[in-house]
KEMIMI-792858 format. One record per residue (C-alpha): x, y, z. Coordinates in steps of 0.1 Angstrom, whole numbers, plus 5000, padded with zeros to 4 digits. Layout:
<recs>
+------+------+------+
!    X !    Y !    Z !
+------+------+------+
!    X !    Y !    Z !
...
+------+------+------+
</recs>
This chain:
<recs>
+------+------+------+
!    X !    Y !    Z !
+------+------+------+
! 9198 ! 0440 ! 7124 !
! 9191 ! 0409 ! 7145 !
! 9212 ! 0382 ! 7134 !
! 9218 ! 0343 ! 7147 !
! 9229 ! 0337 ! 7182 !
! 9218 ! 0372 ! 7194 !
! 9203 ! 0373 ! 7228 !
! 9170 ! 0390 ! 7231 !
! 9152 ! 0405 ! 7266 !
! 9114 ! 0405 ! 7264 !
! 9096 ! 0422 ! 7291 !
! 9062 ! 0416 ! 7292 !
! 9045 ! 0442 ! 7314 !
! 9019 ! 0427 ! 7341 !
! 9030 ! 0396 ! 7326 !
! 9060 ! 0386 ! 7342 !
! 9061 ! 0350 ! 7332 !
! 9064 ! 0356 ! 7300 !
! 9093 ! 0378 ! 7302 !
! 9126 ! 0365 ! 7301 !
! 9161 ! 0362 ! 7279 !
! 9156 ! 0344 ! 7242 !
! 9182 ! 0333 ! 7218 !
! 9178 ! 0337 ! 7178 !
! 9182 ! 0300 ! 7169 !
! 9195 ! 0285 ! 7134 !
! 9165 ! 0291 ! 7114 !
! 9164 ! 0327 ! 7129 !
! 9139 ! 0323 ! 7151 !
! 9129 ! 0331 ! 7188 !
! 9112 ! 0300 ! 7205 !
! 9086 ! 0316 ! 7229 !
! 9067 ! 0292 ! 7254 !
! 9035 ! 0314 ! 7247 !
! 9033 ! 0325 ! 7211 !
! 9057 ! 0298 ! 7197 !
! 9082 ! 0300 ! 7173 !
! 9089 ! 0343 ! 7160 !
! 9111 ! 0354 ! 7130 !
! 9136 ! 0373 ! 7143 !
! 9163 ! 0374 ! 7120 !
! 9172 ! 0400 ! 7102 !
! 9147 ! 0425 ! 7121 !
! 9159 ! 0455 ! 7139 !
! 9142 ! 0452 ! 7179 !
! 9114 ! 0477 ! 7167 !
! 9102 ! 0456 ! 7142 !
! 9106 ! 0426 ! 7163 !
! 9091 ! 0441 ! 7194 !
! 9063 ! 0447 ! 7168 !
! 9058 ! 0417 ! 7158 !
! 9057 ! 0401 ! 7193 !
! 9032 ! 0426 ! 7201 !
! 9006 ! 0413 ! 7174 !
! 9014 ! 0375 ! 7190 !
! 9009 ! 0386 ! 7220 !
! 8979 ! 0400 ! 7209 !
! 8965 ! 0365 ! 7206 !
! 8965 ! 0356 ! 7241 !
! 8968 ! 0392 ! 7261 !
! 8944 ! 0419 ! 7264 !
! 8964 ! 0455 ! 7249 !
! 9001 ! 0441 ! 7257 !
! 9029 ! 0459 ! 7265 !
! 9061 ! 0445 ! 7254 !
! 9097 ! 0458 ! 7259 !
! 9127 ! 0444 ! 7230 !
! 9165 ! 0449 ! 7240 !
! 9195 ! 0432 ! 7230 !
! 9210 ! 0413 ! 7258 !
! 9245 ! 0419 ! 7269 !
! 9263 ! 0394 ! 7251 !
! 9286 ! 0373 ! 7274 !
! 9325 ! 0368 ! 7268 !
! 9327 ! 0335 ! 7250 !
! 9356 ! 0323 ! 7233 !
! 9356 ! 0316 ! 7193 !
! 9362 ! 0281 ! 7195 !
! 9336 ! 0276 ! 7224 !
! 9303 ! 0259 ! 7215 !
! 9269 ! 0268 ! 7218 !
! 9253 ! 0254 ! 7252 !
! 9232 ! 0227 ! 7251 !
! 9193 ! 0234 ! 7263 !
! 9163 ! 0227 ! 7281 !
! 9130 ! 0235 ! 7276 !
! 9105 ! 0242 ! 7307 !
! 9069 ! 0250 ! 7302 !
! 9043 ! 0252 ! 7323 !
! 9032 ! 0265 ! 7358 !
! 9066 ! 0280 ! 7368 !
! 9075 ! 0317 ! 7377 !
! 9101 ! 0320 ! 7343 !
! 9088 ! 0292 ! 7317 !
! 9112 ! 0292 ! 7290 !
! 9146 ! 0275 ! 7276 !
! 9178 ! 0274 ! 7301 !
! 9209 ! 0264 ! 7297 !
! 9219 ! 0227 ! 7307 !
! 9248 ! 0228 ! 7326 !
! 9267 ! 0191 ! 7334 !
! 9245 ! 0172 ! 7361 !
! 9216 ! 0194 ! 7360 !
! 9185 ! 0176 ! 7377 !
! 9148 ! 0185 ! 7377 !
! 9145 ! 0205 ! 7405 !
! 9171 ! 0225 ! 7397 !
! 9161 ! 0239 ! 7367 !
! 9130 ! 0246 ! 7381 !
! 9148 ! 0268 ! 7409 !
! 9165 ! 0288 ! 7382 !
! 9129 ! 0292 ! 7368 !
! 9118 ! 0309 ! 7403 !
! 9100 ! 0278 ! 7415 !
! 9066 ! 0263 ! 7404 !
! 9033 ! 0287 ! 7411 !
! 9016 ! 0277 ! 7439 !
! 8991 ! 0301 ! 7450 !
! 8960 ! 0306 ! 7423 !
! 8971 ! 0337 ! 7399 !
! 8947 ! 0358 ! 7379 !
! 8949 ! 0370 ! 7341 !
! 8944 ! 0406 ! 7329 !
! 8904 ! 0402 ! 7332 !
! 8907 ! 0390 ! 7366 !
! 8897 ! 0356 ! 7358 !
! 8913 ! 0329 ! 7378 !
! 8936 ! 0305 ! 7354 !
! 8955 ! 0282 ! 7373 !
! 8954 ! 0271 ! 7406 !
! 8989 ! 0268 ! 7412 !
! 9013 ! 0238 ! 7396 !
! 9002 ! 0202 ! 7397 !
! 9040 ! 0188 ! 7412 !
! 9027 ! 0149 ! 7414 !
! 9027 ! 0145 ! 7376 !
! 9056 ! 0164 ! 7355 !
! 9062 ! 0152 ! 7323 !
! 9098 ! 0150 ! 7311 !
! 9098 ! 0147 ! 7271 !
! 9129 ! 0132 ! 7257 !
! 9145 ! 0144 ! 7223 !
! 9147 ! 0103 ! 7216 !
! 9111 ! 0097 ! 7222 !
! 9110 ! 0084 ! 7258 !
! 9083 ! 0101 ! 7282 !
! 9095 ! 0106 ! 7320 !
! 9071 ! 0109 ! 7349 !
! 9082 ! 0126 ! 7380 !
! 9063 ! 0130 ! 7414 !
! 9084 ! 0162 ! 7426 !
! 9058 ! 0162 ! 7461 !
! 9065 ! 0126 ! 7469 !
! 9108 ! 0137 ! 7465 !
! 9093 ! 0164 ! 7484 !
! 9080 ! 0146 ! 7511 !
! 9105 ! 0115 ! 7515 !
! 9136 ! 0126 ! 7497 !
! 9138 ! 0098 ! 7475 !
! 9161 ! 0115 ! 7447 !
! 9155 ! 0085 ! 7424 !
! 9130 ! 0109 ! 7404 !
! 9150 ! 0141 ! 7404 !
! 9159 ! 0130 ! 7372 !
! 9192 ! 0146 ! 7354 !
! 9184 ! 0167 ! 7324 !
! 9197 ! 0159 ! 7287 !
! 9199 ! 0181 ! 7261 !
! 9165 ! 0188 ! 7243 !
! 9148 ! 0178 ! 7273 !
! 9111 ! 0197 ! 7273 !
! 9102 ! 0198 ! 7311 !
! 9057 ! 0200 ! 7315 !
! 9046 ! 0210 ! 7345 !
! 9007 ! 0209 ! 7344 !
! 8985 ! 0229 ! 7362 !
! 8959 ! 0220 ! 7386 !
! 8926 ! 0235 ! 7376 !
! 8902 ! 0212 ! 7358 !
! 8894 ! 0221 ! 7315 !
! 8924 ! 0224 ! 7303 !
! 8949 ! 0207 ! 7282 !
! 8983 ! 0213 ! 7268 !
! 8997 ! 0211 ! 7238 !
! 9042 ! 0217 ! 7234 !
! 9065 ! 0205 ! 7205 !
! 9060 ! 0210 ! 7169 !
! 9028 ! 0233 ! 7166 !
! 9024 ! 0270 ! 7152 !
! 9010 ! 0282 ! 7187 !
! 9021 ! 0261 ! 7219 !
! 9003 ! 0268 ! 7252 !
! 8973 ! 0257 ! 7274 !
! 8938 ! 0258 ! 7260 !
! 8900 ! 0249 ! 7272 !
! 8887 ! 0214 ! 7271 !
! 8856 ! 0211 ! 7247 !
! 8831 ! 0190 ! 7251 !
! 8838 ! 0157 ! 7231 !
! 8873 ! 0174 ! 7217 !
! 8895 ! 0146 ! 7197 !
! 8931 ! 0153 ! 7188 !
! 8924 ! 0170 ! 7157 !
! 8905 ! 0196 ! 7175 !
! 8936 ! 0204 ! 7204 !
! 8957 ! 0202 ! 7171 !
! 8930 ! 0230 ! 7153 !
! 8934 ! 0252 ! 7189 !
! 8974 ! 0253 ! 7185 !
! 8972 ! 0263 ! 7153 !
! 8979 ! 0229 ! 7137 !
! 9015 ! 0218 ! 7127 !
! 9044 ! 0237 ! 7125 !
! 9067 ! 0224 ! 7090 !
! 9083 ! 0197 ! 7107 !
! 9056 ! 0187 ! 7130 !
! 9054 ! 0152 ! 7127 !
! 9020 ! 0130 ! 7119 !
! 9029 ! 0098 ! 7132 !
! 9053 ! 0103 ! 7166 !
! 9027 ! 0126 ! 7192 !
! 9025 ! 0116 ! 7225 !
! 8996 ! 0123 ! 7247 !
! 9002 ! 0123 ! 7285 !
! 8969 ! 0113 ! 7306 !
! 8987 ! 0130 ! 7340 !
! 8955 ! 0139 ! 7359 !
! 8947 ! 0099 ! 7373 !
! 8965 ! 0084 ! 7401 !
! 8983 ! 0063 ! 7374 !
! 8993 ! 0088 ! 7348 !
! 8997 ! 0071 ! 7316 !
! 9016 ! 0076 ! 7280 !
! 8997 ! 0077 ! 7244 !
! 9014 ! 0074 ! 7212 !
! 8993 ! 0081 ! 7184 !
! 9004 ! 0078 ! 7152 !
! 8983 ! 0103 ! 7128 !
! 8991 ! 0093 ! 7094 !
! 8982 ! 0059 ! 7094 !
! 8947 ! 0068 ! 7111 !
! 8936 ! 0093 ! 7084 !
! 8952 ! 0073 ! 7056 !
! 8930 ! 0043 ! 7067 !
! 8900 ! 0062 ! 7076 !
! 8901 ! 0053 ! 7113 !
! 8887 ! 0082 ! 7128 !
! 8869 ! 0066 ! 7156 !
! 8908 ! 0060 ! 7169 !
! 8917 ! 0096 ! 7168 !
! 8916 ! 0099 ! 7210 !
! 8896 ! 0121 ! 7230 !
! 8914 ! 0147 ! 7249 !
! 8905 ! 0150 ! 7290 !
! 8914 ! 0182 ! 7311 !
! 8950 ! 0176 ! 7323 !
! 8965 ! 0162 ! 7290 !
! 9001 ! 0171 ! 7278 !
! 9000 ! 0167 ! 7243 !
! 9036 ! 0166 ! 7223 !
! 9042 ! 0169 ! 7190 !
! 9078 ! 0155 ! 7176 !
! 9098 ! 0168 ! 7153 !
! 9105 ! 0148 ! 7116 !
! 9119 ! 0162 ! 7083 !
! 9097 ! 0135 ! 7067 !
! 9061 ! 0129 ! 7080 !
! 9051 ! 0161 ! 7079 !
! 9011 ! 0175 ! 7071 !
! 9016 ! 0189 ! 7035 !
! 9033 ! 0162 ! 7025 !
! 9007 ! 0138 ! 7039 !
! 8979 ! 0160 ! 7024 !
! 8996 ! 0157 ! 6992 !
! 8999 ! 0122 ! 6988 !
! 8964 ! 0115 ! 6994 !
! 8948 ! 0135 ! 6963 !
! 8939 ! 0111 ! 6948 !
! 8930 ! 0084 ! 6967 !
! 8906 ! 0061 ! 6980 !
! 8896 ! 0072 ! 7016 !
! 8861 ! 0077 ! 7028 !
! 8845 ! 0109 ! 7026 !
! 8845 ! 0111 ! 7062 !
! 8886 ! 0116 ! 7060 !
! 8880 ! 0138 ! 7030 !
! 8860 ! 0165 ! 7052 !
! 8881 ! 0161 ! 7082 !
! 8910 ! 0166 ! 7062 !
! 8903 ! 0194 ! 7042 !
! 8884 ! 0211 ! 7069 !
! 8915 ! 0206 ! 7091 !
! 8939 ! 0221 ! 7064 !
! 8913 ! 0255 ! 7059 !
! 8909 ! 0261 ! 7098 !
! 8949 ! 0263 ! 7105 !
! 8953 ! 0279 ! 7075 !
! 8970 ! 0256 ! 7051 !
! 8983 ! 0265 ! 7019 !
! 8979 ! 0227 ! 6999 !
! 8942 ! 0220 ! 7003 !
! 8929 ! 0185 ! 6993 !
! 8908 ! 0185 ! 6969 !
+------+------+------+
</recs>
């Protein structure tokens, strides 16, 4: 049986980028940059590499996915458990990695095999991405604070001003370059890239993810507008525009958005569903809210 602080390798035939080394975190889950957060505790690999294989299924025509145990390195008793860093994105190995002391930017990106340059195909032959869009990475902060690197203009004058040292928690974006998509990281059920609609708001990118995950916070989301010569920072705060039936200032989402949810133990949708039975919001609210709640499949509808 799996059990906390076990190392898992998934290999992902076809599908390289998505294969890679995972460790069972404290609430016995594997944190995978396509499918999201996995149960893995107390699963033998079959039934995990079962399991993966129906997530998988989501995104992957027929996958094929390979479950081991990693070989577990020496480590003294009284050693700690590495700090980490999050990179998503258009790398070669998207993923977490552990921070080492002084670890910048561009170095975690070479441990990730380097960004994707060249257009790459999916298992239809469809084109979906070309290649990694290194003028506007998005660092996300554990405390809050959004970092915007141009790794081509480091590139090009080596100014290492922006090669930014990595803290832990760190969640490193780096966006693609086609046109229609948007991304969506942090605290949602399903985190990955996904079509532009036409006229898509917030709530609909949140629907597409898969809505919240528990702890996925209402009122601290950042929304980073990268695709302009000026990238820009959105904080929106959720709770306070459905509570006050605002819903002309939920925000339109453009292809080449980085959307991240924040983590909170407090604002979180069921309780924020719960607290408004009852009250006096517009019927406008009422729909969006229930119909929200039924499409991600929430168990406290408002009524």
């Amino acid at each position: 049986m799996l059990a906390v602080g076990d190392t898992v390798k998934i290999e992902v035939e076809r599908h390289e980028r998505y294969s890679g080394l995972f460790r069972i975190e404290a609430d016995g889950t594997i944190d995978h940059p396509l499918v999201g957060p996995v149960p893995a505790r107390g699963l033998t690999l079959e039934a995990l590499q079962e399991s993966l294989t129906e997530h998988f299924s989501r995104y992957i025509r027929r996958p094929m996915l390979k479950v081991s145990l990693a070989e577990p390195e020496p480590r003294s008793l009284s050693r700690p458990a590495s700090p980490t860093v999050y990179l998503m994105g258009e790398v070669r190995k998207p993923g977490p990695y552990e921070l080492t002391p002084g670890m910048r930017l561009i170095q975690l990106i070479a441990l990730s095999g380097g960004p994707i340059i060249h257009p790459m195909e999916d298992h239809l032959g469809n084109i979906r991405s070309t290649g990694a869009n290194l003028r506007n990475i998005s660092v996300f902060r554990a405390d809050g604070e959004t970092i915007q690197v141009d790794l081509e203009h480091i590139q090009q004058t080596g100014d290492q001003s922006q090669n930014v040292v990595l803290e832990p928690g760190d969640t490193v974006h780096i966006p693609a370059g086609t046109q229609g998509e948007f991304t969506i990281l942090g605290q949602v059920r399903y985190p990955g890239s996904y079509p532009v609609k036409e006229k898509m708001n917030l709530m609909e990118a949140l629907v597409q993810a898969g809505g919240f995950t528990r702890d996925g916070s209402l009122r601290n989301i950042r929304i980073v507008r990268a695709d302009s010569p000026d990238p820009q920072t959105f904080r929106v705060n959720l709770w306070d525009t459905l509570k006050g039936g605002r819903l002309e200032m939920i925000p339109e989402i453009q292809a080449g958005d980085a959307i991240f949810v924040e983590h909170t133990p407090f604002y979180h949708w069921e309780r924020f569903v719960s607290g408004m039975r009852g009250a006096a919001i517009s019927s406008e609210s009422v729909r969006l809210i229930r119909d929200f709640d039924e499409r991600t499949g929430g168990t406290i509808y408002y009524r």
